[in-house]
C-alpha positions in Angstrom: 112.1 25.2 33.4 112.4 24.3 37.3 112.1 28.3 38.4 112.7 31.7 37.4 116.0 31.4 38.2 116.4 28.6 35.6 114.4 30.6 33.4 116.6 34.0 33.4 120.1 32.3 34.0 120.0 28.9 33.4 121.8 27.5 30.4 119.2 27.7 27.9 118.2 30.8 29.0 118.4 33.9 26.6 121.1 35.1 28.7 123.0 32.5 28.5 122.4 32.6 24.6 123.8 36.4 24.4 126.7 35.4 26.1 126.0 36.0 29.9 128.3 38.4 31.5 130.8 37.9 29.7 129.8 38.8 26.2 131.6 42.0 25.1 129.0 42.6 22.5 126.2 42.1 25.0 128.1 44.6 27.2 128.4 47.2 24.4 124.9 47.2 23.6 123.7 47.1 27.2 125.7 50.2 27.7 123.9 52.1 24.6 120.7 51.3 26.0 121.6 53.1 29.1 123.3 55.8 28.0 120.5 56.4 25.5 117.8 56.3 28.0 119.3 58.6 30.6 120.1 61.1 27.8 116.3 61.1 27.2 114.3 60.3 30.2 116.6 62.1 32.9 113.6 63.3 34.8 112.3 59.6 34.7 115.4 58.0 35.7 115.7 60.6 38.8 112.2 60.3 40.0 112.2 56.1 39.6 115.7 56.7 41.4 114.8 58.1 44.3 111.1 56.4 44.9 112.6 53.3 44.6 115.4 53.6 47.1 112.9 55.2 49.8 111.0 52.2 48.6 113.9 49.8 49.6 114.9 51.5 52.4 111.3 50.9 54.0 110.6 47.6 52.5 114.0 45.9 52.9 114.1 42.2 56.0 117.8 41.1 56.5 117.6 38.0 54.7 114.4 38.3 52.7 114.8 36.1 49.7 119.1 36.0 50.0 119.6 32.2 48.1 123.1 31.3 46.6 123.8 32.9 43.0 127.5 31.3 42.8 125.9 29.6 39.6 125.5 32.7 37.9 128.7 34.5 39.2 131.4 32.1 39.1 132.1 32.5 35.6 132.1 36.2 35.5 134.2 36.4 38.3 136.9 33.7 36.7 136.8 36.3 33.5 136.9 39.6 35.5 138.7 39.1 38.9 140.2 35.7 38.3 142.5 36.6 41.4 139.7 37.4 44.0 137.8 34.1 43.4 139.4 31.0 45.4 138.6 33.8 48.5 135.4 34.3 47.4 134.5 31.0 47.3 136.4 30.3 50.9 134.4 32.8 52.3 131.7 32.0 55.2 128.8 33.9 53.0 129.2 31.0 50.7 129.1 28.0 52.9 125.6 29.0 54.0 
């Protein structure tokens, strides 16, 4: 694979193989595995919650590491909001 992008979205990725975003049986398990660990590891989830966003908030650079993902949204968006995408891909954001 080219990159870690290639690697986690590309189309032989085992993302891609599950379905990507727009597998309805991906999304059902996905939402078990949540569920199921904030029913048991509440404390956890609240802790790692809150460290990482005072972690983000001190950490984050306007711009750090923003690239183009239209590669990996464009056919989740055409399945879920079909009538937002031609603006979305008009928008300035995407002509960088």
């Amino acid at each position: 694979m080219a990159s870690a992008n290639a690697w986690l979205w590309g189309a032989g990725s085992g993302f891609r193989a599950l379905g990507g975003f727009t597998s309805q049986a991906q999304q059902e398990e996905d939402r078990r595995i949540v569920i199921e660990s904030l029913k048991r590891y509440p404390a956890m989830h609240l802790r790692a919650a809150v460290y990482d966003s005072l972690l983000q908030f001190l950490q984050f650079k306007t711009g750090d590491g923003i690239e183009p993902q239209l590669s990996v949204l464009e056919a989740g968006f055409k399945h879920t909001i079909p009538h937002q995408v031609a603006a979305y891909l008009e928008a300035r954001q995407q002509s960088i």
